[in-house]
C-alpha distance (Angstrom), angle and dihedral (degrees) to the residues before:
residue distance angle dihedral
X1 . . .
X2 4.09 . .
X3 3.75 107.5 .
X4 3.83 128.9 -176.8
X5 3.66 107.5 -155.7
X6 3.53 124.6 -177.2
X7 4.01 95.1 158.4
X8 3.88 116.4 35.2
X9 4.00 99.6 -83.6
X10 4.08 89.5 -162.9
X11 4.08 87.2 65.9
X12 3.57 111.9 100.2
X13 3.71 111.4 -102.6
X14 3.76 108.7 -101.3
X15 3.20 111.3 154.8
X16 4.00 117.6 36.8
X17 3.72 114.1 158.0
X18 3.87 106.9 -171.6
X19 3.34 93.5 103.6
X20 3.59 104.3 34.0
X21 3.84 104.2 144.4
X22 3.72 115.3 -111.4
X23 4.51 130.2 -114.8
X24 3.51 121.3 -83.1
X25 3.64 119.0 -143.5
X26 2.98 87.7 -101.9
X27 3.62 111.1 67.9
X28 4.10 89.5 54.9
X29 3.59 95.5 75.2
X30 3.71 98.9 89.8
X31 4.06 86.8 44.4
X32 3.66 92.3 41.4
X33 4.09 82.4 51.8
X34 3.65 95.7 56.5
X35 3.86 93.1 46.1
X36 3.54 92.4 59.6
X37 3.59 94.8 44.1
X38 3.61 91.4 56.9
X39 4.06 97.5 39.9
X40 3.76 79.8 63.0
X41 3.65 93.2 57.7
X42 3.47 98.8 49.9
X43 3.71 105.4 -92.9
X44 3.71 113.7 140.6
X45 4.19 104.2 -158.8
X46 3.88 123.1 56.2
X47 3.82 124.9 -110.6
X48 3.94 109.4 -107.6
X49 3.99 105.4 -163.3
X50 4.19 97.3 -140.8
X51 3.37 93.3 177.7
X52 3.78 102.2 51.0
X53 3.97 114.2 113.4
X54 3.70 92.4 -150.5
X55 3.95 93.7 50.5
X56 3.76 108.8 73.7
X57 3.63 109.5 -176.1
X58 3.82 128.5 -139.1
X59 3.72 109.2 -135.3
X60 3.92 120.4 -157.3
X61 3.38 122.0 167.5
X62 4.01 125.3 -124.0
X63 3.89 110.0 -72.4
X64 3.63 91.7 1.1
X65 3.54 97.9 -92.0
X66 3.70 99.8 -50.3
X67 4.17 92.4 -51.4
X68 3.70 139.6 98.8
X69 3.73 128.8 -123.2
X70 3.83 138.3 -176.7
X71 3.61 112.9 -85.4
X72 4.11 114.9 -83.0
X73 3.90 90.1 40.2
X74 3.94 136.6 99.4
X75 3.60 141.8 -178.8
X76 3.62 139.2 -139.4
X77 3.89 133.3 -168.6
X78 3.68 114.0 -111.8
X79 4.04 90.1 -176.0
X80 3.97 129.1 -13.7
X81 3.22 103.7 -137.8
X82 4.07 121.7 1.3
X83 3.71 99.1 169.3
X84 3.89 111.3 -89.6
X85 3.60 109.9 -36.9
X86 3.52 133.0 -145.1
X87 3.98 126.0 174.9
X88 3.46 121.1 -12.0
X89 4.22 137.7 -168.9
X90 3.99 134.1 -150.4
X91 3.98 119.4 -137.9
X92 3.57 118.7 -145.7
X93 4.23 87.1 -105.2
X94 4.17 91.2 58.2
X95 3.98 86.3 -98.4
X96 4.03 109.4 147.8
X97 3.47 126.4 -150.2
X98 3.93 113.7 -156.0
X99 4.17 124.2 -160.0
X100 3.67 96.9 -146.7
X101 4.22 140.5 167.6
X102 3.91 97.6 -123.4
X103 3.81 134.0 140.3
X104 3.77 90.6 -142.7
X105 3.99 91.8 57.4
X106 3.74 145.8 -37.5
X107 4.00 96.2 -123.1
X108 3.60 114.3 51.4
X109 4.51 116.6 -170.9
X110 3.18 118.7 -156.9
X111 3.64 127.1 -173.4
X112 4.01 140.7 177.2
X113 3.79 116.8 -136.7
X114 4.52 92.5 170.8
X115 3.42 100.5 58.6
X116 3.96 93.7 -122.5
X117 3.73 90.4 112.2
X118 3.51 100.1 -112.8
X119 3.73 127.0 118.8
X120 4.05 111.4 -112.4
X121 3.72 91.9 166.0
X122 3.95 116.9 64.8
X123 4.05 120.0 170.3
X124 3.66 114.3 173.8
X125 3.91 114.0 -159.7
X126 4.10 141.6 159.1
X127 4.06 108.2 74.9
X128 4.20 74.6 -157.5
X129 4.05 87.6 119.2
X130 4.08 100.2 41.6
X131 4.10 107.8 -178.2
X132 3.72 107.5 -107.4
X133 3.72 98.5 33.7
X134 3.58 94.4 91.6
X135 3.68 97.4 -122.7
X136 3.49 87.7 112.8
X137 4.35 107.6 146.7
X138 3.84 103.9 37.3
X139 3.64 99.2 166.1
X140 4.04 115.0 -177.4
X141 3.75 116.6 108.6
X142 3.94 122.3 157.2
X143 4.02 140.3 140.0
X144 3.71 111.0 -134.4
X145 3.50 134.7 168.4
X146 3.85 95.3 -26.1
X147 3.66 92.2 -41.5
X148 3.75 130.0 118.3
X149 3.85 101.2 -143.4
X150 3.95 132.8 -159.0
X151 3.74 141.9 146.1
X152 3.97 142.1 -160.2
X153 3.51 131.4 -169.1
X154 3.76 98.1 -66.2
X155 3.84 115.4 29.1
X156 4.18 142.1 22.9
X157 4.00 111.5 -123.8
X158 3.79 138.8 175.7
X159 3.68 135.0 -165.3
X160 3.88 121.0 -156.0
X161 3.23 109.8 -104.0
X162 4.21 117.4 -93.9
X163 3.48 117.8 -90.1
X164 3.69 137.3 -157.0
X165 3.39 92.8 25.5
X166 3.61 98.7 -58.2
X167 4.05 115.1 146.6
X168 3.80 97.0 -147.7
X169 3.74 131.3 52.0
X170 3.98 115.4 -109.1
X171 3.88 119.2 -117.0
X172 3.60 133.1 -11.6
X173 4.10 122.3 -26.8
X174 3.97 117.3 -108.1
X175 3.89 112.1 -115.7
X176 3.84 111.1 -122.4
X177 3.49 95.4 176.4
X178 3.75 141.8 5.3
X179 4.06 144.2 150.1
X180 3.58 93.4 86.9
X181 3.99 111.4 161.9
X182 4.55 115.2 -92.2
X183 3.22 103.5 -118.8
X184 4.71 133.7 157.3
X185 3.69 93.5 -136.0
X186 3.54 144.3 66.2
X187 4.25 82.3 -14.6
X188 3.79 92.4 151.9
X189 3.67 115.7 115.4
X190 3.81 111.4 -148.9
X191 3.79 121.4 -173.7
X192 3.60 149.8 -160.2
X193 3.63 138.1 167.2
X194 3.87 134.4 -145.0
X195 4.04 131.4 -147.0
X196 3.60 103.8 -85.0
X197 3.74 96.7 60.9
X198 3.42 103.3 -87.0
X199 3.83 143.4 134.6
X200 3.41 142.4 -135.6
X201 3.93 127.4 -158.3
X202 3.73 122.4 -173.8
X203 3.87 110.3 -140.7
X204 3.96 102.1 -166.6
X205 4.30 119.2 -152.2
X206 3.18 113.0 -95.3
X207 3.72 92.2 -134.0
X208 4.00 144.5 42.3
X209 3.71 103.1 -114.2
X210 3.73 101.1 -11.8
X211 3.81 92.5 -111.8
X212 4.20 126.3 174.6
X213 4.01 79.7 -108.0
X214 3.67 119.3 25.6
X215 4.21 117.4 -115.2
X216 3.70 91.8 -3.1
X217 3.96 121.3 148.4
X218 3.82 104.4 -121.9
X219 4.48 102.2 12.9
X220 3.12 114.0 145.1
X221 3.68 115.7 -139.5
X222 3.65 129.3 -108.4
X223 3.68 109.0 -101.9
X224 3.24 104.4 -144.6
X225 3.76 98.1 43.0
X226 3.54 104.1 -135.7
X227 3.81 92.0 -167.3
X228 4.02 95.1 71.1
X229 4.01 93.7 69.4
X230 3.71 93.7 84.6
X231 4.37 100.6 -9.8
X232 3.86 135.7 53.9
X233 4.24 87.7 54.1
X234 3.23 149.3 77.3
X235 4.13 121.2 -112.6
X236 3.92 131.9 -155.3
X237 3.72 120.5 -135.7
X238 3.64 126.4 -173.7
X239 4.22 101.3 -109.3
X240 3.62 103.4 -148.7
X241 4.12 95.6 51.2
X242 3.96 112.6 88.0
X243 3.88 123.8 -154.7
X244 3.98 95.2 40.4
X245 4.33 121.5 165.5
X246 3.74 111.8 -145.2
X247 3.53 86.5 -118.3
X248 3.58 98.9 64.1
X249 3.89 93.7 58.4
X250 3.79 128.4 83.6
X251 3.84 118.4 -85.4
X252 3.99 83.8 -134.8
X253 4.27 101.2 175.3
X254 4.23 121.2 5.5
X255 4.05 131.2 -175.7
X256 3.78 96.9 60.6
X257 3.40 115.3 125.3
X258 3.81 97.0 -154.5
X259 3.69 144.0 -22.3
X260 3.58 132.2 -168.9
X261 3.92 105.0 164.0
X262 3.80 117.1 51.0
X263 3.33 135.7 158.4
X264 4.02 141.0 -178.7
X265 4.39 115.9 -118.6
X266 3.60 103.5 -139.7
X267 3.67 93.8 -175.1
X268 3.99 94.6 59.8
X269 4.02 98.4 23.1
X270 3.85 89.4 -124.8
X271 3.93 122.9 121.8
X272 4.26 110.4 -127.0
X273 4.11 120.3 -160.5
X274 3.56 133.6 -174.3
X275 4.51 109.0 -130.4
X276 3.47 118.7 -145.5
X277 3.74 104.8 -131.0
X278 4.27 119.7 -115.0
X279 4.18 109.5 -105.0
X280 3.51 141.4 -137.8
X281 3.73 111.1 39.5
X282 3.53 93.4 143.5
X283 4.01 89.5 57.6
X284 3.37 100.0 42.7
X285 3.45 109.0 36.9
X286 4.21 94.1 25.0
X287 4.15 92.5 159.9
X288 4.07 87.6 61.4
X289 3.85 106.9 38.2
X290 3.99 133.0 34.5
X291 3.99 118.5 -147.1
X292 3.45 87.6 -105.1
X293 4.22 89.2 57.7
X294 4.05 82.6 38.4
X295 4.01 91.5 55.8
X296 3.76 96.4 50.1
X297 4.08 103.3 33.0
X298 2.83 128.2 102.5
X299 3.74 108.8 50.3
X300 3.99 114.1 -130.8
X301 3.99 95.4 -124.4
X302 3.63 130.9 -148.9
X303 3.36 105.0 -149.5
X304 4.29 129.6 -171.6
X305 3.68 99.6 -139.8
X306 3.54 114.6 -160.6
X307 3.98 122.3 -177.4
X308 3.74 105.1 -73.0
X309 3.59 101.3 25.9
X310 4.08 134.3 147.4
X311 3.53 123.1 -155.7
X312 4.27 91.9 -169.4
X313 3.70 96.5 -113.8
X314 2.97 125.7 -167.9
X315 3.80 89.9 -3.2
X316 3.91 94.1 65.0
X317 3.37 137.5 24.8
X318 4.33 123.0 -166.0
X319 4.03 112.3 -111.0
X320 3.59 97.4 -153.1
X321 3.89 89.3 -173.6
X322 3.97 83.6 61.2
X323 3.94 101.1 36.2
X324 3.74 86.0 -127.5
X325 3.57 141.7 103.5
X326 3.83 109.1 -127.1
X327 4.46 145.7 -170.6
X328 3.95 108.0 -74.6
X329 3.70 109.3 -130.6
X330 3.44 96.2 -117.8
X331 3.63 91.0 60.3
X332 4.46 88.4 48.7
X333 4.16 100.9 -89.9
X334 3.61 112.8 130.7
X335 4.23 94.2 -152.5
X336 3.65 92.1 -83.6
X337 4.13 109.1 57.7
X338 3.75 115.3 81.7
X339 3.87 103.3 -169.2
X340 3.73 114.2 158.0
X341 3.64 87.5 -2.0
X342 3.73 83.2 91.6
X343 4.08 92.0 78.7
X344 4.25 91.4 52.1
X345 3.50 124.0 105.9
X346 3.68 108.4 -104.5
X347 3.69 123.6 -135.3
X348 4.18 115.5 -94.6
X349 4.04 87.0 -141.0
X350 3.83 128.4 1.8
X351 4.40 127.2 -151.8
X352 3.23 127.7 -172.9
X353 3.57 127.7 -65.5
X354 3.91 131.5 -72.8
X355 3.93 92.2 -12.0
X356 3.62 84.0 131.9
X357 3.84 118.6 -127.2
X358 3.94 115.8 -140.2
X359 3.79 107.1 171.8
X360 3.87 142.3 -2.0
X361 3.60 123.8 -161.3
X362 3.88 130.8 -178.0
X363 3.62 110.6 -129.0
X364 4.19 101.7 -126.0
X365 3.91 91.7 162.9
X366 3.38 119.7 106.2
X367 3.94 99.1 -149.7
X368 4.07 93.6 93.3
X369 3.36 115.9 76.2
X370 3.55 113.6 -91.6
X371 3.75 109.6 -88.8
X372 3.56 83.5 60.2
X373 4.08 99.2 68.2
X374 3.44 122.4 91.2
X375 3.82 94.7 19.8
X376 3.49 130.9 104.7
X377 3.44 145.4 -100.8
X378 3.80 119.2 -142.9
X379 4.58 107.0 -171.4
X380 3.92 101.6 -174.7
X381 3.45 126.6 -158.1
X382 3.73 109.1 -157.8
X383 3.64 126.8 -128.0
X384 4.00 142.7 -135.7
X385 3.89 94.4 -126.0
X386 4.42 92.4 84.9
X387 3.28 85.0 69.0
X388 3.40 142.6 148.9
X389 3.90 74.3 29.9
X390 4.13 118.6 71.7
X391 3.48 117.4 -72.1
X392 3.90 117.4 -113.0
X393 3.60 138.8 174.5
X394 3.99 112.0 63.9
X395 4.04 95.7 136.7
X396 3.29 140.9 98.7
X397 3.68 117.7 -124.2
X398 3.70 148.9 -177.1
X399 3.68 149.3 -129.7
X400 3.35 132.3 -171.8
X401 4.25 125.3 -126.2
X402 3.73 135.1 -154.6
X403 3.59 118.4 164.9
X404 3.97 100.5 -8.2
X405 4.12 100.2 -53.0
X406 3.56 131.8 73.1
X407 3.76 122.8 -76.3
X408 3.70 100.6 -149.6
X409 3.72 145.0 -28.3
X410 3.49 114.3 -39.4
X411 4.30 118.1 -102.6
X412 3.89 124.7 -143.1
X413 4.50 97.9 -108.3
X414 4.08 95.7 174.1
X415 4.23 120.5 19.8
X416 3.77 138.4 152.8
X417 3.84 94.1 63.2
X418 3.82 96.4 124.5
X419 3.79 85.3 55.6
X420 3.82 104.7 -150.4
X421 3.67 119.0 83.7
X422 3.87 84.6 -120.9
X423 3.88 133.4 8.3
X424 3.62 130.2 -178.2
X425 4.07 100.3 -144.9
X426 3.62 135.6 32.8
X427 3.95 89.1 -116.2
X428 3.74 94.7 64.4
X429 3.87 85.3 60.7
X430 4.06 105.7 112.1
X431 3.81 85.4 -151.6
X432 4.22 141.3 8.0
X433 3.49 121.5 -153.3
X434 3.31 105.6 -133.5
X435 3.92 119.9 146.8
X436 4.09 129.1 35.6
X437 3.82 121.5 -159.0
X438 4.04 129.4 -172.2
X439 4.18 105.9 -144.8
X440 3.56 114.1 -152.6
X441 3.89 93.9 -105.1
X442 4.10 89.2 56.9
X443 3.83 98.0 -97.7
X444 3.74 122.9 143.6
X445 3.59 114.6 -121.0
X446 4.22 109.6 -164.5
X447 3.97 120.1 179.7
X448 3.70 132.9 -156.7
X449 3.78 126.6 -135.8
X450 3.44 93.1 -158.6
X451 3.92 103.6 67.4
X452 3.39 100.0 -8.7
X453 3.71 92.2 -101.2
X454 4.20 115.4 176.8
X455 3.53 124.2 -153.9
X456 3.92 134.2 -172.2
X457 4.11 116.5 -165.7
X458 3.85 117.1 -160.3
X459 3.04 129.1 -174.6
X460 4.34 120.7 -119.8
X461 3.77 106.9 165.6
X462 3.67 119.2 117.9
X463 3.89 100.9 -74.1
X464 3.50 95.3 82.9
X465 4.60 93.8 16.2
X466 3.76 84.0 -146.1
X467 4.06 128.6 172.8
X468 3.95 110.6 -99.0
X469 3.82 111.4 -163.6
X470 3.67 124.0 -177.9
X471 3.98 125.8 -153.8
C-alpha cells in the first residue's frame, strides 16, 4: 500500500466534514445583525462569524475550479490533481473512493479531517489494474450495503467496508462475479444495483458496428450478430452470492452497443443507462454521410431499460436529427429507412452525437432546490469520432423527471472543462467529466479523467440563505 499522509491516517477519524449539514436561515440572524450594523457605519464587506459552531461555511474556491455553474451554486476542489480519474463513490462519513490509472494503486481514498473540504489524507490501494496489463480503464466504483464495490475488465468485487476508522479496506476483495468474455474494446465493466439486492454489470460489444471485418469502408455486417450472446447488454447478478460466472446471471437488457454510466430509478423500479453511440459513418460508408452528418449521428440515447429489453444494436442506430431510430448501413439502410428498426427500444431522451456519456446519477439529495431531485445528471466525456469538426460535449448536464421520463429538454449544469472555446482532440481538453457522486449531505461530487481533478457543487441561493466564502 502507497499512502500520502499529511495528517496521521492511523488516528481515528474525528473530525470529517463532508457531510457536515448546512445553516438554516435561521442561524444568520445574529450575523445578518452585525452586517447591518456595520453597513451603517460605513464598512463596505460583511462580517462572516468563522468561529461560530452553528455557522458552517460553504467553501468554493475562486472560479469554481476553472468551470461554470448555474447561478446559486459553487464548487470546491476535493484534490488537484489525483492521477486520471475515473468513477468515484461517497461513504456515509464524506470518505471518497476514486477508480484511478496509477502505479501506486487502482483505488485511491481520500478523506478531509479540517473541515475545508479538501482531502489531506490520500491512500491508494487494489494492485487490481497493474500498468502494463492492459486493464487500463476499469470503471465501477459504488458503496452498497456495507460493501466497498469496484470492477475491472474481467470480474465484479467488493470489500467490506473499513472499520474503526480505517480509510482502506483490509485484505483482498471477494469476487462476486467473474468469466466475463477478453475483449480490446469497450472492456470496462460498469455497475449499478437496484432495491431488491440485485446487480447490474454492463458487458460492452466488442466491436463498432459488428461488421464481417471490423472498421472497414464497405463490410457488411454479420447478420446474426454473434457478439449479442454474451456482449452488447447488460446482465443481473444476484449481489449477496460470491463466486458467480457471467453465464449464470440473467441477460437482463441486449442491443446496446456500450454503456458506461448507469444508474437504478428507485421511484419507477426500472434501471436507466446512457449508450455510447456507434462511429465512423462518414468513413465507412463516405457516399451516404458527410463529416458533418458523421459528427452529429448517432444520437447518444437515454434509454429506460426494463427486463427484456432491445436497444437494436448493431441493427439500428437513433438519428436524433430525425427523432427516429433508423437501418445501420451495414445491415442495407441508407440513414433514412427504418425497417426492422421499428421493433427496437427507442431511446427515452437523445443528445448529440459522440459527446461521450460517462455516468448518470439521479439526484436523491435533498440539498438542491427542488426541481433538481429526482432528475438526472448526465457528465460527458467527449470523444475523438467529431472530428475533423470541433470537439463538443465536455459538461455535465441535467434533466428533469416526473413520473419515470424526462420533464423537459435537458440544461447545461457544469461547462468550460475542456477550457478552450474550441479544441480539435479530446487530449487538448484541460479536464473530462467523467464520474458523478451523491455525498451524504446532497453535494455533487464530479471527477476529471484528465488530472484527476475532484469537484463538490453546493448549492447557496436563497433556499437554504447560506454563507459562501471564497479562498
Amino acid at each position: 500500500m502507497n499512502t500520502m499522509d499529511i495528517k496521521n491516517s492511523s488516528s481515528p477519524h474525528t473530525g470529517n466534514n463532508f457531510s457536515r449539514s448546512f445553516t438554516r436561515a435561521s442561524r444568520l440572524l445574529p450575523i445578518l445583525s452585525v452586517f447591518v450594523t456595520l453597513l451603517i457605519a460605513g464598512c463596505s464587506e460583511p462580517v462572516v462569524d468563522s468561529d461560530s459552531e452553528e455557522s458552517p461555511k460553504i467553501e468554493c474556491v475562486p472560479g469554481n475550479g476553472g468551470i461554470t455553474l448555474p447561478e446559486g451554486f459553487c464548487a470546491s476542489l476535493v484534490v488537484d490533481s489525483l492521477g486520471p480519474a475515473r468513477h468515484i463513490a461517497v461513504a456515509s462519513n464524506g470518505d471518497l473512493y476514486v477508480k484511478t490509472r496509477s502505479e501506486e494503486g487502482g483505488i485511491a481514498a481520500l478523506r478531509d479531517t479540517t473541515g475545508d473540504f479538501r482531502a489531506d489524507v490520500i491512500e491508494r490501494f487494489s494492485d487490481r489494474t497493474p500498468v502494463g496489463s492492459g486493464i487500463l480503464w476499469e470503471t465501477g466504483m459504488a458503496i452498497h450495503d456495507g460493501y466497498l464495490w469496484a470492477s475491472n475488465t474481467g470480474s465484479v468485487y467488493r470489500w467490506p467496508m473499513p472499520e474503526d476508522g480505517r480509510l482502506v479496506p483490509v485484505g483482498d476483495p471477494e469476487i462476486v462475479v467473474t468469466g466475463f468474455p477478453e475483449q480490446r474494446s469497450h472492456d470496462s465493466k460498469s455497475i449499478a444495483f437496484d432495491d431488491s439486492g440485485y446487480l447490474y454489470v454492463n458487458v460492452g460489444a466488442p466491436s463498432n458496428a459488428c461488421q464481417e471485418e471490423p472498421r472497414t469502408p464497405g463490410s457488411p455486417g454479420q447478420d446474426p450478430c454473434p457478439q449479442l450472446e454474451r456482449q452488447a447488454g447488460i446482465w443481473r447478478f444476484p449481489a449477496d452470492s460470491l463466486g458467480q460466472m457471467q453465464q449464470e446471471g440473467t441477460h437482463y437488457a441486449t442491443g446496446i452497443r456500450n454503456v458506461v454510466g448507469l444508474d437504478w430509478h428507485t421511484e419507477t423500479g426500472v434501471l436507466y443507462a446512457m449508450q455510447h453511440g456507434r462511429d465512423q459513418l462518414n468513413q465507412l460508408w463516405p457516399d451516404l454521410y458527410t463529416q458533418e452528418e458523421n459528427a452529429e449521428l448517432p444520437a447518444e440515447e437515454l434509454l429506460r431499460l426494463p427486463e427484456g429489453a432491445n436497444a437494436g444494436w448493431p441493427y439500428c442506430y437513433y438519428d436524433g436529427q430525425q427523432a427516429k431510430k433508423v437501418l445501420s448501413p451495414e445491415y442495407g439502410g441508407d440513414g433514412q429507412e427504418v425497417g426492422r428498426c421499428a421493433e427496437y427500444l427507442d431511446p427515452v431522451a437523445a443528445f448529440p452525437g459522440h459527446w461521450a456519456p460517462n455516468a448518470l446519477l439521479f439526484y436523491t439529495g435533498d440539498h438542491f432546490p427542488e426541481r433538481y431531485r429526482g432528475g438526472v445528471f448526465i457528465a460527458f466525456h467527449g470523444s475523438w469520432n467529431r472530428a475533423p469538426l470541433p470537439q463538443q460535449g465536455y459538461k455535465v448536464t441535467f434533466t428533469p423527471f416526473e413520473d419515470g421520463a424526462p420533464a423537459g429538454d435537458y440544461e447545461t449544469f457544469a461547462d468550460g472543462f475542456a477550457g478552450a472555446d474550441s479544441i480539435s482532440a479530446p487530449s487538448e481538453a484541460a479536464y473530462r467529466p467523467m464520474g458523478l457522486a451523491l455525498g451524504p449531505d446532497g453535494a455533487l461530487y464530479i471527477s476529471d479523467s484528465q488530472k484527476g481533478r475532484i469537484w463538490r457543487v453546493v448549492y447557496t441561493g436563497k433556499k437554504d440563505k447560506q454563507e459562501t466564502v471564497e479562498r
